[in-house]
BASENU-35636 format. One record per residue: x, y, z of N, C-alpha, C in turn; residue number from 1. Coordinates in nm, 2 decimals. Atoms other than C-alpha are relative to their C-alpha. Example, Ala and Ser with C-alpha at 12.3 -4.5 7.8 and 13.67 -1.06 7.14 Angstrom:
% residues 2
{site {0.09,-0.12,0.00},{1.23,-0.45,0.78},{0.09,0.12,0.00},1}
{site {-0.09,-0.11,0.00},{1.37,-0.11,0.71},{-0.08,0.11,0.08},2}
This chain:
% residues 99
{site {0.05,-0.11,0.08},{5.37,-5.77,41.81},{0.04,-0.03,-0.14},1}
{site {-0.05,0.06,0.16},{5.37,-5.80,41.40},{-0.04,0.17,-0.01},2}
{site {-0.02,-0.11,0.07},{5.53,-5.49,41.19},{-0.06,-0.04,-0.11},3}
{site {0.01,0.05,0.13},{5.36,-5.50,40.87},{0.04,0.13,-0.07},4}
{site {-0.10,-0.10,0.07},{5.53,-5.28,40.61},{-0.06,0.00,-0.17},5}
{site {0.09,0.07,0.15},{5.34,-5.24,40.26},{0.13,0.14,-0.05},6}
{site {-0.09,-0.09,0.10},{5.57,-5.02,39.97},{-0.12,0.01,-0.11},7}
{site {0.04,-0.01,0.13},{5.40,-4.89,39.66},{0.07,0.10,-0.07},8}
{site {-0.02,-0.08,0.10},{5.48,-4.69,39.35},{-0.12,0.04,-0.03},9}
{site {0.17,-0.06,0.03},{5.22,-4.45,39.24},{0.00,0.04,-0.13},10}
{site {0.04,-0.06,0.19},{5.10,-4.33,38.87},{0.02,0.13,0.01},11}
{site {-0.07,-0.14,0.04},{5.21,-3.97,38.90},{0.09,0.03,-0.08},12}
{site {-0.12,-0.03,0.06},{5.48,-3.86,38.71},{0.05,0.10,0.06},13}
{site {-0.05,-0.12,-0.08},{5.55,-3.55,38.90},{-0.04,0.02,0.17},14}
{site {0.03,0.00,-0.11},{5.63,-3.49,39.25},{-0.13,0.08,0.06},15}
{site {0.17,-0.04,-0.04},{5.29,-3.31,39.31},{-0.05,-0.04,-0.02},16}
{site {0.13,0.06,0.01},{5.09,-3.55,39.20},{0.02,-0.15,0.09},17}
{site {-0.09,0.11,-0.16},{5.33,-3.81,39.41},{-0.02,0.05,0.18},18}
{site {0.01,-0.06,-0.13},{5.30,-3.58,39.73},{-0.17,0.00,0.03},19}
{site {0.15,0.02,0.02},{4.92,-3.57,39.63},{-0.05,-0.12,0.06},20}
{site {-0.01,0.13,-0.03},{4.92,-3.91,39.66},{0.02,-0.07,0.13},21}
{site {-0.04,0.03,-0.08},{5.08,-3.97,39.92},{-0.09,0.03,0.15},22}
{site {0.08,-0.10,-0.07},{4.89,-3.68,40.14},{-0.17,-0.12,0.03},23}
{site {0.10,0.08,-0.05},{4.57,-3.87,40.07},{-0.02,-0.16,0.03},24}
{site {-0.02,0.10,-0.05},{4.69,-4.19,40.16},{0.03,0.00,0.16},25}
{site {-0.06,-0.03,-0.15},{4.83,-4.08,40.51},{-0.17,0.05,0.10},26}
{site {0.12,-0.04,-0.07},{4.49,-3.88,40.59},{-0.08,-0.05,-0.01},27}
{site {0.08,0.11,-0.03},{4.28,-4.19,40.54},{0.05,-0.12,0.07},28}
{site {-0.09,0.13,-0.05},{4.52,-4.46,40.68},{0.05,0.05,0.14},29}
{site {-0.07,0.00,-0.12},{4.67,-4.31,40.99},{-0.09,0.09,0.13},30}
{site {0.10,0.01,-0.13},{4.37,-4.19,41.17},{-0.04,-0.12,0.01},31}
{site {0.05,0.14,-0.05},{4.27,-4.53,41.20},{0.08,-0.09,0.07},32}
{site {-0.03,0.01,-0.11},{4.49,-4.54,41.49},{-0.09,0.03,0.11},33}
{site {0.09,-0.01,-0.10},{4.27,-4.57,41.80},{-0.14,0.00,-0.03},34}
{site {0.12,0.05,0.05},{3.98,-4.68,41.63},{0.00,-0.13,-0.04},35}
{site {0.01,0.13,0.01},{4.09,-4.99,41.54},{0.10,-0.08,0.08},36}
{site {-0.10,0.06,-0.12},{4.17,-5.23,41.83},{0.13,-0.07,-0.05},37}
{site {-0.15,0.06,0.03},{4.54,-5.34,41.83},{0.06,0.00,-0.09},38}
{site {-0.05,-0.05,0.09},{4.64,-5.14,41.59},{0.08,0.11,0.09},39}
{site {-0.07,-0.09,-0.11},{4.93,-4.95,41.80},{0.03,0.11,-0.10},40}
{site {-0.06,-0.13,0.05},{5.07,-4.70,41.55},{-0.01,-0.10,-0.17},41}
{site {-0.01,0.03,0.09},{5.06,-4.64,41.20},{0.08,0.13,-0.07},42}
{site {0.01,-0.09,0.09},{5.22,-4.40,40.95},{0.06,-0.01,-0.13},43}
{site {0.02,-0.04,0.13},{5.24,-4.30,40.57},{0.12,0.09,0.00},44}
{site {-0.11,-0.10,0.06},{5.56,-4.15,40.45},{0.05,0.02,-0.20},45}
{site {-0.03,0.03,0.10},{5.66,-4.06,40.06},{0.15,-0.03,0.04},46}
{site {-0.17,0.00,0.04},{6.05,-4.14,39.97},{0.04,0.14,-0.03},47}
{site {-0.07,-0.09,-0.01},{6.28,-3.89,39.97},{0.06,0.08,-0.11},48}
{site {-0.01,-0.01,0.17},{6.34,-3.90,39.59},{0.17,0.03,-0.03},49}
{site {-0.13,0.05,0.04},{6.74,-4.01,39.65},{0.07,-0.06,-0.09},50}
{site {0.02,0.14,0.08},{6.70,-4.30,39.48},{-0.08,-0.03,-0.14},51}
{site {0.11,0.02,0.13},{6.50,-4.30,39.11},{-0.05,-0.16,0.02},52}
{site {0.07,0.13,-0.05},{6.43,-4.70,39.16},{-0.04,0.01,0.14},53}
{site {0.10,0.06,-0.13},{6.28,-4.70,39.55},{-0.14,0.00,-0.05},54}
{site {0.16,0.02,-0.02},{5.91,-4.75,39.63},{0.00,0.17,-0.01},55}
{site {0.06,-0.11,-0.04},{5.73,-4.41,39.65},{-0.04,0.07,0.11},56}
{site {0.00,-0.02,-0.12},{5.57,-4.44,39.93},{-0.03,-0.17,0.13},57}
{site {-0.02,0.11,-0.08},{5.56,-4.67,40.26},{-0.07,0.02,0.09},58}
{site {0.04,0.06,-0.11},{5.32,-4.77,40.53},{0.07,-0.08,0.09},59}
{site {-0.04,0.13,-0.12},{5.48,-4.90,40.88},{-0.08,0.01,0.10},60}
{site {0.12,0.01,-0.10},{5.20,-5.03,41.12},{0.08,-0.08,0.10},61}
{site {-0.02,0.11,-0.07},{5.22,-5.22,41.40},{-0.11,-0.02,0.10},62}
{site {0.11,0.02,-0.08},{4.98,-5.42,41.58},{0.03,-0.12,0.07},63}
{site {-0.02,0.10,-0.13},{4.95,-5.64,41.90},{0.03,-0.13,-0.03},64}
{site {-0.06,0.11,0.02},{4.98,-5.98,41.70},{-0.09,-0.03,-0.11},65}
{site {0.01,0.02,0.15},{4.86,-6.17,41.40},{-0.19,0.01,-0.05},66}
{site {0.12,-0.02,-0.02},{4.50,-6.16,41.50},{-0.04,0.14,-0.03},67}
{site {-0.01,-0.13,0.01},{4.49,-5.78,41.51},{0.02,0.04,-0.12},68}
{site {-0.03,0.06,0.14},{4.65,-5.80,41.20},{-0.12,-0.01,-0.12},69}
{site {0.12,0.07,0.03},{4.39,-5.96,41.08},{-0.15,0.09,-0.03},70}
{site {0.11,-0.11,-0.08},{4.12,-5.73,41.23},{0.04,0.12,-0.09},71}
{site {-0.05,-0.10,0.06},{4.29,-5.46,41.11},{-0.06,0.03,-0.20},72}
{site {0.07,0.01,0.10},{4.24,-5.56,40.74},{-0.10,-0.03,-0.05},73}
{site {0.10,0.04,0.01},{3.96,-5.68,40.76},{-0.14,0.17,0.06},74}
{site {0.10,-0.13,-0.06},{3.78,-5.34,40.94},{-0.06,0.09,-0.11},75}
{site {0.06,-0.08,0.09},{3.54,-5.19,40.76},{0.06,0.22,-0.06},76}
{site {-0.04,-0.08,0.06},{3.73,-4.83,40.77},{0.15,-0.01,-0.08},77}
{site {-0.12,0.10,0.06},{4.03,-5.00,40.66},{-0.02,0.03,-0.16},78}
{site {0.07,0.06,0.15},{3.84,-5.15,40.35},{-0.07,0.14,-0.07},79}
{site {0.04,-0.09,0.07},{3.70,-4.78,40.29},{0.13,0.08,-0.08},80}
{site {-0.12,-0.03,0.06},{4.07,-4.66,40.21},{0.06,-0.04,-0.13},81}
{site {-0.09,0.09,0.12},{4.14,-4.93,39.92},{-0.09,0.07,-0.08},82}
{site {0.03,-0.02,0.14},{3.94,-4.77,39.63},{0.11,0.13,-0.01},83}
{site {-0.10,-0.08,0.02},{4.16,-4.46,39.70},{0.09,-0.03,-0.06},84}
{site {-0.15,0.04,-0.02},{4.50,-4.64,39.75},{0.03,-0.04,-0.17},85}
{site {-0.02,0.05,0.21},{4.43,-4.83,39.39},{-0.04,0.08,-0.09},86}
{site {-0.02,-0.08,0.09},{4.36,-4.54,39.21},{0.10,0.08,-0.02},87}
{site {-0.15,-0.03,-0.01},{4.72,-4.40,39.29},{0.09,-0.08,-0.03},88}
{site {-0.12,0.11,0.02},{4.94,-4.71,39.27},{-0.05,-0.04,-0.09},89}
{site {0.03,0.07,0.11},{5.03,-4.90,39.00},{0.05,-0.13,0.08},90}
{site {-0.11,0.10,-0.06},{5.28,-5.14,39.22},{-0.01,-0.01,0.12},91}
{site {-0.05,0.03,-0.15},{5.32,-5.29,39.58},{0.04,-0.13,0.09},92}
{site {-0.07,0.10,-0.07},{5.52,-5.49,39.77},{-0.07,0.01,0.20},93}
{site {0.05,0.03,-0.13},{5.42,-5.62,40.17},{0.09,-0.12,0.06},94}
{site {-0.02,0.07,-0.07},{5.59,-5.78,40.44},{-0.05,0.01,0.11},95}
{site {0.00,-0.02,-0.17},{5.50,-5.84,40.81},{0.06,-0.13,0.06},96}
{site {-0.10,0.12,-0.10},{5.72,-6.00,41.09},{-0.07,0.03,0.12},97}
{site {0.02,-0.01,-0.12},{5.72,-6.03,41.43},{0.09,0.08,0.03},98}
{site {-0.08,-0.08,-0.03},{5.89,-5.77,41.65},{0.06,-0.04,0.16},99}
């Protein structure tokens, strides 16, 4: 199984337009659980706003292996989500491992 784990910072300056953000990042990204094969779970959470330097918000997926993966970004509802995502962030960081 591979976690992939994406971070961004968003262009808001205020937590409502952060929570905004966030909100429609989650309700295009995490129904695309059980629509896209081997995609086991996905979800969208903002930060907690403890920290002034963290990420904003964070994507943790996981899917069956690197293929899936693959699939995954590559899926056409997937690829409907990115004009959103880049009109919110300015920044993002990405890892995926194996689990």
């Amino acid at each position: 199984m591979i976690r992939h784990i994406v971070s961004w910072t968003l262009q808001g300056q205020n937590d409502q337009e952060r929570a905004a953000a966030v909100e429609g990042m989650r309700s295009r990204l995490e129904p695309l659980v059980g629509v896209i094969p081997g995609l086991r779970s996905l979800v969208v959470r903002g930060d907690i706003r403890q920290v002034e330097s963290n990420w904003h918000v964070v994507l943790v997926s996981e899917h069956d292996d690197a293929d899936a993966l693959a699939a995954y970004q590559a899926h056409p509802d997937h690829i409907a989500a990115g004009p959103f995502v880049r009109s919110v962030v300015v920044d993002k960081a990405c890892v995926d491992y194996e689990v």
